[in-house]
C-alpha positions as CSV (number, residue, x, y, z in Angstrom):
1,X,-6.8,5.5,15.4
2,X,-8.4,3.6,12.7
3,X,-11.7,1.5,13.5
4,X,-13.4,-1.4,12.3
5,X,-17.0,-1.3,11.8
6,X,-16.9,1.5,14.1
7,X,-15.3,-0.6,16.9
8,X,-12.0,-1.5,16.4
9,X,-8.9,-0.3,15.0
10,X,-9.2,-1.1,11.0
11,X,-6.7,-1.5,8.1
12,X,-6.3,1.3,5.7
13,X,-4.5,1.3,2.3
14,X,-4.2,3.5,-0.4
15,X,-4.7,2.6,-3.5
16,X,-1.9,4.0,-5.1
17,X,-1.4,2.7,-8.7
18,X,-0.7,6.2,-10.0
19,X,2.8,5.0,-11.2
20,X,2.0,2.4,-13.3
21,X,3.5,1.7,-16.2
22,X,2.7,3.3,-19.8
23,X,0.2,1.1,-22.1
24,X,0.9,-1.1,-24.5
25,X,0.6,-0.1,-28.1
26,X,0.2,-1.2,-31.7
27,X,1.2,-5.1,-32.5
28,X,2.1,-5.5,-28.9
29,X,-1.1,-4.8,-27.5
30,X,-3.1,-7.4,-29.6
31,X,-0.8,-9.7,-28.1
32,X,-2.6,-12.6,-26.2
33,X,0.3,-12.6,-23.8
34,X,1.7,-9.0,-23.9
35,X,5.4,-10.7,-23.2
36,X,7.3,-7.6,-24.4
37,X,5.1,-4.7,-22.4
38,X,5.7,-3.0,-19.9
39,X,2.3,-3.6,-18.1
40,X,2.0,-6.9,-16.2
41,X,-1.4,-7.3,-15.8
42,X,-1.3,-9.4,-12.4
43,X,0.4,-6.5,-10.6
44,X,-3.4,-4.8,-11.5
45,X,-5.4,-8.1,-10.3
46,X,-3.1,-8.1,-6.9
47,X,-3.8,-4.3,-6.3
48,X,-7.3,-5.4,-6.4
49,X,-7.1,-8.1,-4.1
50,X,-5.5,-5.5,-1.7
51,X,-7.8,-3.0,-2.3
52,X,-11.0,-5.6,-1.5
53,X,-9.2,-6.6,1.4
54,X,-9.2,-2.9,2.5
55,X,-12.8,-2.9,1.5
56,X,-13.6,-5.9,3.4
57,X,-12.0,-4.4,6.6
58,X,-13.9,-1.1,6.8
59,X,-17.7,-2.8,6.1
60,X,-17.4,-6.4,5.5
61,X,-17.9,-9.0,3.0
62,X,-20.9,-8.0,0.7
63,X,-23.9,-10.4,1.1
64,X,-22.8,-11.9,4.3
65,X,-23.9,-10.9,7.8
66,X,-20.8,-9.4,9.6
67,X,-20.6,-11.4,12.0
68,X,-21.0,-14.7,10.0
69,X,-17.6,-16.9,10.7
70,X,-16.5,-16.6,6.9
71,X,-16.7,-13.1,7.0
72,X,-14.6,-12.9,9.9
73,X,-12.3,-15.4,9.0
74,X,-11.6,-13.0,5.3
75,X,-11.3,-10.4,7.8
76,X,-9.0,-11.6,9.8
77,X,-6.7,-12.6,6.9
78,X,-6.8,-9.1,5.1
79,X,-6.3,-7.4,8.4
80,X,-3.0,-5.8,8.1
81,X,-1.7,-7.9,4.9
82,X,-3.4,-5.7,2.7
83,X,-1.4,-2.6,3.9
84,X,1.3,-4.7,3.3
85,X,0.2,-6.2,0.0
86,X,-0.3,-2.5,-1.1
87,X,2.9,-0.9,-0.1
88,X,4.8,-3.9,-2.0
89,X,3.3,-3.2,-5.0
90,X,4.0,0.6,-5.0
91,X,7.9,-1.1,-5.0
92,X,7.1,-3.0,-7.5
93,X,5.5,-0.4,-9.5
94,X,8.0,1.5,-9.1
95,X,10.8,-0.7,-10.5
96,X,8.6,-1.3,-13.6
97,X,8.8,2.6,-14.0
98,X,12.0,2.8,-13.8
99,X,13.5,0.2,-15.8
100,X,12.6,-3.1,-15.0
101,X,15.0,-5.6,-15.0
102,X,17.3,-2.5,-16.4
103,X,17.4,0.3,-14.1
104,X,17.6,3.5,-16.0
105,X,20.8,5.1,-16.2
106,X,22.1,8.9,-17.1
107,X,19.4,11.0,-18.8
108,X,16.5,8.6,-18.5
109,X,17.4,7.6,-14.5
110,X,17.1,11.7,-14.1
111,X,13.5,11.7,-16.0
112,X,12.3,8.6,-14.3
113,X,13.0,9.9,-10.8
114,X,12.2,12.9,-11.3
115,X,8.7,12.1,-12.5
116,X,8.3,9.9,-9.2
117,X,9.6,12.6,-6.8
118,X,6.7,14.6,-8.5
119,X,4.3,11.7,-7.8
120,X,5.3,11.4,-4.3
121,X,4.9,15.1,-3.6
122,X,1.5,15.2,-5.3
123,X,0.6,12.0,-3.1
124,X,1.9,13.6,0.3
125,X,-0.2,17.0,-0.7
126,X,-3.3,15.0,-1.5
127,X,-3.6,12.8,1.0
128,X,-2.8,15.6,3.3
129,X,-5.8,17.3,2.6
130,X,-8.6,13.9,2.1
131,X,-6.9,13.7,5.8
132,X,-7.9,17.0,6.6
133,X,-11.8,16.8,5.1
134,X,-11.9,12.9,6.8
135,X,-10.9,13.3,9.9
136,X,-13.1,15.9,11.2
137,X,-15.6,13.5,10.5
138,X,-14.7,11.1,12.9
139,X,-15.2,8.7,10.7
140,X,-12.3,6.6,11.9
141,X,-9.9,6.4,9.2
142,X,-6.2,7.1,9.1
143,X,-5.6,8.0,5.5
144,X,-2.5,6.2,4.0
145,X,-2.0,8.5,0.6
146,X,0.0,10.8,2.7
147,X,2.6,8.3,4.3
148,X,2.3,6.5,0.8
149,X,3.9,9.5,-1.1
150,X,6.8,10.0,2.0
151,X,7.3,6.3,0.8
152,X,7.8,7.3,-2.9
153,X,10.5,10.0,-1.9
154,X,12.3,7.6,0.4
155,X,12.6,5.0,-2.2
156,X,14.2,7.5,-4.7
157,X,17.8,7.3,-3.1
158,X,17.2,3.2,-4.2
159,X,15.8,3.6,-7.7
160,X,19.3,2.6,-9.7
161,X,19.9,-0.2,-7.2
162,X,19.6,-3.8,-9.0
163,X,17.9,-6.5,-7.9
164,X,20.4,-8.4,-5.4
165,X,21.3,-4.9,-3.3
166,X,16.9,-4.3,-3.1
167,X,16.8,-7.1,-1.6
168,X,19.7,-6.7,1.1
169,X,18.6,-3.0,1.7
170,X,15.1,-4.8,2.4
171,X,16.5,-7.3,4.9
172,X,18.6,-4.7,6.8
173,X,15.5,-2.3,7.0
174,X,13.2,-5.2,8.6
175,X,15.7,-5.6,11.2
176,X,16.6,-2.3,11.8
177,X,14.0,0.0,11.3
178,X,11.3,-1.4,13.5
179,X,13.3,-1.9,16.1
180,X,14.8,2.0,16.1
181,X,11.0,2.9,15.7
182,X,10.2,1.3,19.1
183,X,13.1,3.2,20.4
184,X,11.8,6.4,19.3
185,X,8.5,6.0,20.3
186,X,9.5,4.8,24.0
187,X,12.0,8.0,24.5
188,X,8.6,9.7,23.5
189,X,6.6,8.4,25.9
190,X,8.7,7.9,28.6
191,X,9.8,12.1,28.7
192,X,13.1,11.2,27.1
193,X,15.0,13.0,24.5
194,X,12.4,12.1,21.4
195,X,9.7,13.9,23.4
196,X,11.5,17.3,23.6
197,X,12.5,17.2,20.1
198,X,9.3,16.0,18.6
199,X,7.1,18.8,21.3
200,X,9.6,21.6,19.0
201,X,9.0,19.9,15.8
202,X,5.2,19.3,15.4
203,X,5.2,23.2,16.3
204,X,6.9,24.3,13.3
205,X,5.3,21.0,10.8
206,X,2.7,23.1,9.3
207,X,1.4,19.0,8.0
208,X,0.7,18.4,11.1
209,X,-1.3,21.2,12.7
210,X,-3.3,21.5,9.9
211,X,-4.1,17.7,9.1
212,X,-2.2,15.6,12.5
213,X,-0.1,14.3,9.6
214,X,3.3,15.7,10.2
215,X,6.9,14.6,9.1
216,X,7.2,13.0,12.7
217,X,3.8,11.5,12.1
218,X,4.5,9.8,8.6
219,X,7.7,8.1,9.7
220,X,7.6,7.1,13.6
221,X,4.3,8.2,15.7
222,X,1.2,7.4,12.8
223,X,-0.4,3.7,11.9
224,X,1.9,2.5,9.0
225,X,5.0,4.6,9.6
226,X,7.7,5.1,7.3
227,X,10.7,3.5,9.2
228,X,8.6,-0.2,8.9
229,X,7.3,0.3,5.7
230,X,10.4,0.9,4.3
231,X,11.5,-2.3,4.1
232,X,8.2,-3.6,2.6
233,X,9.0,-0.5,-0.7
234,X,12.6,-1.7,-1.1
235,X,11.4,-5.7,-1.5
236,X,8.9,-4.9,-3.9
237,X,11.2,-2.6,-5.7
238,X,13.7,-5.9,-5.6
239,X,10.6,-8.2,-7.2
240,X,9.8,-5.7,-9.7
241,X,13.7,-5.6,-10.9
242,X,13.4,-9.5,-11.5
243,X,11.9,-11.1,-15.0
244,X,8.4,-11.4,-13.9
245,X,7.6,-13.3,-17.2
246,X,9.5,-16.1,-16.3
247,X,7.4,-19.0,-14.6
248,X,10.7,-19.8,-12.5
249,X,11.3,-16.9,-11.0
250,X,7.5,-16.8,-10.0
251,X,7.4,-20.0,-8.4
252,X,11.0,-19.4,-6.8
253,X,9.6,-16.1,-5.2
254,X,6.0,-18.2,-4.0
255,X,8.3,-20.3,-2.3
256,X,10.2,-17.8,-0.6
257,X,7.0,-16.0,0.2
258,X,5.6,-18.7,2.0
259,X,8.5,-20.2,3.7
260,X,9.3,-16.6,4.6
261,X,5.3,-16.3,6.1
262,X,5.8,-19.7,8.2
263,X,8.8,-18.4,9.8
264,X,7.6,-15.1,10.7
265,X,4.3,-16.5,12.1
266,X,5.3,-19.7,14.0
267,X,8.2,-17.7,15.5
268,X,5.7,-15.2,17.2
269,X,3.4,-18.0,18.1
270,X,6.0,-19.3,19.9
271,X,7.3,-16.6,21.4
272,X,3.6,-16.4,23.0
273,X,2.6,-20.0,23.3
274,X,5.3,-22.0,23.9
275,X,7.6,-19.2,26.0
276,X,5.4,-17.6,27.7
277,X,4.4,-14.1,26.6
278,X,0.7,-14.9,26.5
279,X,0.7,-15.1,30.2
280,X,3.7,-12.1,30.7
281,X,1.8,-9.7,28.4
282,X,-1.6,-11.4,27.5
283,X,-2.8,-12.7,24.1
284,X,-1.2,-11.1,21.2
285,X,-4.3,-11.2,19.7
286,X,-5.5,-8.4,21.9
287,X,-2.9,-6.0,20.1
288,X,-4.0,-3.7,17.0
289,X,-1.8,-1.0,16.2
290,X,1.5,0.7,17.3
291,X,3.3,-1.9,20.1
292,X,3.4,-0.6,23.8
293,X,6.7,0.6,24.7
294,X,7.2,-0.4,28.1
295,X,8.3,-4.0,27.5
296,X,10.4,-4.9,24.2
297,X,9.1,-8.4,23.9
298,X,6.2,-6.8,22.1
299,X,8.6,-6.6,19.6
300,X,8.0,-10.4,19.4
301,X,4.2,-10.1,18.1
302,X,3.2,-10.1,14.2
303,X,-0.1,-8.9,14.8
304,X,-1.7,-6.7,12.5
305,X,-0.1,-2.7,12.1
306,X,2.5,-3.5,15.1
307,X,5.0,-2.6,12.6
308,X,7.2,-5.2,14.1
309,X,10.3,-7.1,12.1
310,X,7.8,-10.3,12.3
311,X,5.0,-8.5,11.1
312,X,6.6,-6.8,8.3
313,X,8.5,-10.2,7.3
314,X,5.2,-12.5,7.5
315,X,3.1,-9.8,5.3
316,X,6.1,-9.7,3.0
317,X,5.9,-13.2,2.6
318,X,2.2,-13.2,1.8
319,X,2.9,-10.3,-1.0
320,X,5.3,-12.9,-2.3
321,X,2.9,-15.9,-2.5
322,X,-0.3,-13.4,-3.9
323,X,1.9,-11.6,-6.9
324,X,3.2,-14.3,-8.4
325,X,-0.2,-15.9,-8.2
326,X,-2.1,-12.9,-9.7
327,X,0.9,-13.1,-12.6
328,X,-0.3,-16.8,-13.2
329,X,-4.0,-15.9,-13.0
330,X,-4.2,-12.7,-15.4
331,X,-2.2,-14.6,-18.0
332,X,-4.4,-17.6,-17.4
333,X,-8.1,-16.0,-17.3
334,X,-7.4,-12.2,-18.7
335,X,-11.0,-11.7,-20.2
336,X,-13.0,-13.1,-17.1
337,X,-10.4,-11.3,-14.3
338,X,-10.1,-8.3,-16.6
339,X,-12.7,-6.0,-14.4
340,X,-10.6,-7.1,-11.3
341,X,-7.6,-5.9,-13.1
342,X,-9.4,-2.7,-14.2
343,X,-10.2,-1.9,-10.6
344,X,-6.7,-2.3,-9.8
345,X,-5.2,0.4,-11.6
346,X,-7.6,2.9,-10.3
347,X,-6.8,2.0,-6.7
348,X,-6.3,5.8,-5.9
349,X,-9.6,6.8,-7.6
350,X,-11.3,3.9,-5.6
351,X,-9.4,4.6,-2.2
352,X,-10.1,8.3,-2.4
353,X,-14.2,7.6,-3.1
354,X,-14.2,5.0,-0.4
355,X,-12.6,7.3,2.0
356,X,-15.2,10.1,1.4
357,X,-18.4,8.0,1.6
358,X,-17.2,6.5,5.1
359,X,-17.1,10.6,6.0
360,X,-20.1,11.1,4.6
361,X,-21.8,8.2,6.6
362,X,-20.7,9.7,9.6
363,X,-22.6,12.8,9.3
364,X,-25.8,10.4,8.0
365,X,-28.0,10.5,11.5
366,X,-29.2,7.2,12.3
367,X,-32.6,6.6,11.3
368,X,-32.7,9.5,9.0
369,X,-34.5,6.8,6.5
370,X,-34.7,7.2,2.6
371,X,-31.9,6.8,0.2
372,X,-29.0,8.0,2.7
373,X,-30.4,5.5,5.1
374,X,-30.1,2.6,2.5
375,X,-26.7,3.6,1.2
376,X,-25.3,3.8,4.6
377,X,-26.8,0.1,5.0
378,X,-25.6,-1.1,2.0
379,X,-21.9,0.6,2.0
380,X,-20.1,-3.0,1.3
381,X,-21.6,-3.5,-1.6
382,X,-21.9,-0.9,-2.9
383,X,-18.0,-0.1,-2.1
384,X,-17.1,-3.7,-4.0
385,X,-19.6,-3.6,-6.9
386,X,-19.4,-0.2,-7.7
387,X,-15.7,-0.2,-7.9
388,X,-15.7,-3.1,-10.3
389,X,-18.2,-1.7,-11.8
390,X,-17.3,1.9,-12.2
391,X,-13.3,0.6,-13.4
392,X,-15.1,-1.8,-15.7
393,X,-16.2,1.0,-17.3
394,X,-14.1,3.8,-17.0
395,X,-11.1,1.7,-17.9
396,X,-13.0,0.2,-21.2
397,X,-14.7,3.6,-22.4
398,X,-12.1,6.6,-21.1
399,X,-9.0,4.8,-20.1
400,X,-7.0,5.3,-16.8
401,X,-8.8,6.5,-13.7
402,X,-9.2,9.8,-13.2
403,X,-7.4,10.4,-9.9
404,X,-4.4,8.2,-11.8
405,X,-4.3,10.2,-15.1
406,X,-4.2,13.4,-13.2
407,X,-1.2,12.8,-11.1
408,X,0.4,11.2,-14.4
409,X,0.4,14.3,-16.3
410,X,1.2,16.4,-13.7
411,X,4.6,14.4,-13.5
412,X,4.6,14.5,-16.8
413,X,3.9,18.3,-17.5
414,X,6.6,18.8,-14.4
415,X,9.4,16.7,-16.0
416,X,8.9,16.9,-19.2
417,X,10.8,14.4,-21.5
418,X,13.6,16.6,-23.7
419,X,13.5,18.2,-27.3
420,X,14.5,15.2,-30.0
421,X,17.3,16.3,-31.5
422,X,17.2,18.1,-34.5
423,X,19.8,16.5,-37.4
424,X,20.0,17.2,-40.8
425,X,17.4,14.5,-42.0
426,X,15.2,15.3,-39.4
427,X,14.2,14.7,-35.5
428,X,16.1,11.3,-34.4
């Protein structure tokens, strides 16, 4: 269970922008605009804006007392949508990787997913074991890097898909897949047939004795499990097949987005105002994390992690209104948003540091004094400014984040792109 300030369940994200797309080179580059690159620079300023919310969540807003009303108000807004936010723009990533508005085909289809199976498996392992030194801890966090590299090898069946079938295979997943997770989950708890079956599992899931982060874990039991988020990867990946240069299709997908939000949203809030459920069940509001099982009108609620079809839905709405946004803004204001856009590709690097100093201010004793004493007082700013900060200038004077460039080459080194062909004249 995932906590907030130490009190409440929290929202967890990874970072994951280790599939972005190659840099721009030569002529292009120098381009004010970079029209013809692969590399969309708001995708980079809305992974930051995901990864502040996540930031925000765990400590609070930097320079504000935690329990000032703006504070909580930001809070309230980034709790759960970041997830969301984030886990949309691993599908977008994804579809920038492999092809765009083209998906790859034959040889280069094979390469590209190939290169992302490796990514997901080098996700799943790592965030296996930062689960395995965080948890001990008790420092309250449910790290996402595992479930977010399951999400990378679900998506590869989808990779070739275009744009229009993305977006189906989305729709079907949000109404399917939350409500067969809530099905699971109650023969689980209620002795039936999913409780048997997952008792034999977890016993042979070496994930999950070693680091509570099984298959069964990742895709129906954990915080952000795979049969919800599924549906948030395949719209992204739908997005990131569309022309995101085009100011048309931006504003087409902001108004999706948020007429998409307003649905989602005001249908819960009258499923609990107007109908009744707030005096049936009790406020909604009172709800973090996995739904109970013992009555399906839960499934009407949107709060935060519920993984419900409304949740899902409303977050993917927001993702649809921030993108689009972030496209305008980075094309607008690159020099002044360009630290914001730094941090955003390093979202792993940051996630992964962020994750270890909330350990490590577990095992701080309180009181101890000195420097420990003022970092642990301090850890929302220096969590915020010192991820700017750091990506400011790692990005400008090494070039992708560390974390990033490693699992890059590894795909890289794994699948390796083929031999040029030798001809008479020379390589091709």
């Amino acid at each position: 269970m995932e906590q907030r300030h130490a009190s409440a369940p929290a929202d967890h994200h990874t970072a994951e922008s280790t599939a972005e797309p190659p840099e721009p080179q030569g002529r292009a580059a120098a381009s004010p605009t970079r029209r013809h690159t692969a590399r969309l620079d708001g995708v980079d300023l809305a992974r930051w804006i995901a990864i502040f919310g996540m930031l925000i969540v765990h400590f609070w807003v930097p320079f504000l007392d935690p329990i000032q009303p703006t504070n909580l108000l930001i809070e309230e807004y980034a709790w759960g949508r970041s997830t969301i936010l984030f886990t949309f723009l691993a599908g977008v990533t994804l579809a920038l990787l492999t092809g765009g508005t083209a998906p790859h085909r034959g040889h280069r289809a094979r390469l590209s997913t190939g290169r992302v199976a490796v990514r997901g498996g080098a996700l799943l392992v790592f965030g296996l074991v930062l689960s395995a030194i965080v948890t001990p801890t008790g420092a309250g966090l449910t790290v996402i890097i595992a479930y977010y590299g399951l999400y990378f090898l679900l998506a590869l069946p989808f990779l070739r898909l275009t744009a229009g079938w993305l977006a189906g295979g989305a729709v079907v997943a949000a109404l399917v897949g939350p409500q067969l997770l809530f099905v699971l989950r109650r023969s689980s708890e209620t002795g039936g047939a999913m409780a048997e079956f997952a008792l034999n599992w977890n016993q042979v899931d070496i994930a999950q004795r070693l680091a509570d982060q099984g298959l069964l874990e990742l895709t129906v039991f954990g915080f952000y499990p795979a049969l919800s988020s599924l549906a948030v990867i395949l719209a992204g990946l739908a997005v990131g097949r569309l022309d995101l240069w085009n100011p048309q299709v931006r504003v087409t997908l902001m108004l999706l987005g948020g007429a998409l939000a307003f649905v989602s949203y005001r249908i819960s809030w009258h499923a609990w105002e107007t109908y009744g459920l707030a005096w049936e069940l009790g406020p909604q509001d009172d709800l973090i994390g996995p739904v109970p099982t013992h009555d399906a009108r839960w499934l009407w609620t949107s709060m935060p992690h519920t993984s419900t079809t409304l949740e899902v839905a409303g977050g993917v709405g927001v993702a649809l209104i921030v993108v689009p946004a972030c496209l305008f803004l980075a094309e607008r204001f690159p020099t002044a948003l360009w630290p914001f856009t730094a941090a955003g590709t390093m979202a792993l690097t940051i996630y992964s540091t962020h994750a270890l100093l909330m350990a490590w201010d577990e095992t701080v004793p309180d009181g101890s004094g000195g420097v420990a004493d003022w970092i642990s007082g301090n850890l929302a700013a220096i969590n915020v400014l010192g991820a700017v900060a750091f990506a400011f200038a790692w990005r400008r004077y090494v070039g992708r984040g560390p974390l990033e460039a490693g699992i890059s080459t590894l795909s890289t080194t794994i699948v390796p792109d083929p031999p040029r062909r030798e001809t008479q004249t020379g390589s091709e």
